[in-house]
N, C-alpha and C positions, 0 to 999 in steps of 0.2 A: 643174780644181782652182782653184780660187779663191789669186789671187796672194799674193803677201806686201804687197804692196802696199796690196791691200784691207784687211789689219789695220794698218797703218801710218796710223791716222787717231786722232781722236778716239776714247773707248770707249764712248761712248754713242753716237756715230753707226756704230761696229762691230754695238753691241747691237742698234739697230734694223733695221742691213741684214744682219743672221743672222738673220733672221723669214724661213722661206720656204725658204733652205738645206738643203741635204742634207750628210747623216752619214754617210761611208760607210765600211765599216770590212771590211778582208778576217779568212773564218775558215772554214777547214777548206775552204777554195777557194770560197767562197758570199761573198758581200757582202752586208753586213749594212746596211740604211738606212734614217735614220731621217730629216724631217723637221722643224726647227726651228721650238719654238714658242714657246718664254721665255728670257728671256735678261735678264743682271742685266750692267751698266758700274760698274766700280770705278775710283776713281785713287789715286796715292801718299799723298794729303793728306785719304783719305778713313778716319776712324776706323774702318770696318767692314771695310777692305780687308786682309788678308795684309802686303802690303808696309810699311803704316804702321808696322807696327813696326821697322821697315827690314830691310835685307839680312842672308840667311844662306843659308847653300850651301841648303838646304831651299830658299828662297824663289829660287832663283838665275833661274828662267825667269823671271820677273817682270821681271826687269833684263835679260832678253836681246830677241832683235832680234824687233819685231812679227811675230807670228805664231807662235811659240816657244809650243808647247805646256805649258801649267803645270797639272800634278795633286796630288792632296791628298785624306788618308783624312777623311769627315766625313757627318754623318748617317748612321753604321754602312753610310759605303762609298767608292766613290773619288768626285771629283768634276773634270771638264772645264772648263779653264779657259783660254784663250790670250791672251798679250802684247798691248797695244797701242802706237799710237805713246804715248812718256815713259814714261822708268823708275819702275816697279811699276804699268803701270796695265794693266789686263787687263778681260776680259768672259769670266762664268761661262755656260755651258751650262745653265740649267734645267732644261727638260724639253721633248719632241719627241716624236714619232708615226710610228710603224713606217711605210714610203714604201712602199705596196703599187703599186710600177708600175714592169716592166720583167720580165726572167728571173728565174725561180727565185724569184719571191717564192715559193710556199706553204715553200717549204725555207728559204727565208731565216726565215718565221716563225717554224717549228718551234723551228730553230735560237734564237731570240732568245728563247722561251719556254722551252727546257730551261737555257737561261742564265738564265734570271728565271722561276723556278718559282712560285707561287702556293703561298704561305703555308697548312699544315693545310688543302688542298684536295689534291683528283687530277686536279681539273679545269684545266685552263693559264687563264695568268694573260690578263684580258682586255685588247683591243688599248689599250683608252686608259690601262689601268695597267702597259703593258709600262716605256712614257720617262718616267713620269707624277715627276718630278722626278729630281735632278742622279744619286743614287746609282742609284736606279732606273735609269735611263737608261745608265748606265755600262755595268752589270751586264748588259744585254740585249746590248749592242754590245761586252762584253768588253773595253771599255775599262780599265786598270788603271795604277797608278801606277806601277808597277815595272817597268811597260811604253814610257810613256808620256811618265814627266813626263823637261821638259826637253828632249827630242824635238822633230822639224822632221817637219811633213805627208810625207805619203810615197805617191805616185798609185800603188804596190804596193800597199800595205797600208791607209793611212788617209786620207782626204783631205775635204775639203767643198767640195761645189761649188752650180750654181748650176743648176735645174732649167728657167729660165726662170719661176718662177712667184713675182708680188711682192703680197704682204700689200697689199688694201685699210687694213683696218681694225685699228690697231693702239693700245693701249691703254701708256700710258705711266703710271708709277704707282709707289709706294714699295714697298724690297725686301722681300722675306720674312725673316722668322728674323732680324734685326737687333737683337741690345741694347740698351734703352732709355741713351739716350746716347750712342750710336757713330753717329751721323747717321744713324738708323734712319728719318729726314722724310723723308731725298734723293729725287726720284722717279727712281732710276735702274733700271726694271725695267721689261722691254717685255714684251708679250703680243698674241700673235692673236687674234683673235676666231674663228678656225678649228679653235679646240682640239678639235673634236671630228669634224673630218671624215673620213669615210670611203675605202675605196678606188676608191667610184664619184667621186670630185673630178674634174674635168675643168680642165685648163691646160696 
């Protein structure tokens, strides 16, 4: 499990080193895991962030101690988001890729596609649209806010670790979904260039 420590930095240097991360989340005794592949850095002072409009019990992990899991309903779902070092500044969870490597993947899939069904299909939803953004994402790993927010890692049940394997190629670049006027310029969003790898990856 990945220290407190390691969110105790900067949020854009949190963002970049959760490229490559693992998600792993326990359910119905299976672990569910995803691979890290986007990730957006917010701070206090940043008009698109949560926080800027300061403190309220909703907003309360934001001001709690790096690493302090912070959730929130948005794009019709919840969204992952954790503390960084200085108060309100945190780093959202994007979007990740089912970690086909270890036990019990094929049940671990199962499981993440009867969580995230495919829309007016019978067919389950394909691997690169299981994480393929933050609610998305959520919803396959059962992630929820009622669950969640406010919450400390938990090597029971939820935690992210570190597979040994680091991002060559990593694209740094402005957020998505930002308001015209909310410092929608900032480049604070990181991306792999691995977004599309498979379960034959080797590392």
């Amino acid at each position: 499990m990945l220290p407190r420590s390691f969110f105790a930095r900067d949020p854009q240097i949190v963002a970049k080193d959760l490229l490559g991360k693992i998600l792993s989340v326990k359910y119905k005794n299976v672990w569910l895991k995803a691979i890290i592949i986007e990730t957006e850095a917010y701070y206090i002072n940043d008009k698109a962030s949560h926080s800027y409009l300061g403190y309220t019990h909703k907003r309360k992990a934001l001001f709690m101690p790096p690493g302090t899991i912070y959730m929130y309903y948005s794009r019709g779902g919840d969204s992952l988001n954790i503390s960084c070092q200085g108060d309100g500044n945190a780093v959202l969870i994007k979007s990740a890729f089912p970690f086909l490597h270890g036990k019990n993947t094929q049940k671990m899939l199962q499981f993440m596609q009867s969580l995230n069904p495919q829309k007016n299909s019978t067919n389950p939803r394909p691997l690169e649209k299981l994480c393929c953004g933050q609610a998305l994402l959520c919803r396959s790993l059962n992630l929820k806010v009622t669950k969640w927010d406010k919450k400390q890692f938990n090597l029971n049940r939820f935690y992210i670790y570190s597979c040994g394997y680091k991002p060559i190629d990593i694209i740094q670049t402005k957020r998505l979904g930002i308001t015209k006027g909310r410092d929608e310029h900032l480049p604070y969003r990181f991306v792999t260039t691995f977004a599309n790898f498979n379960k034959t990856l080797k590392f």
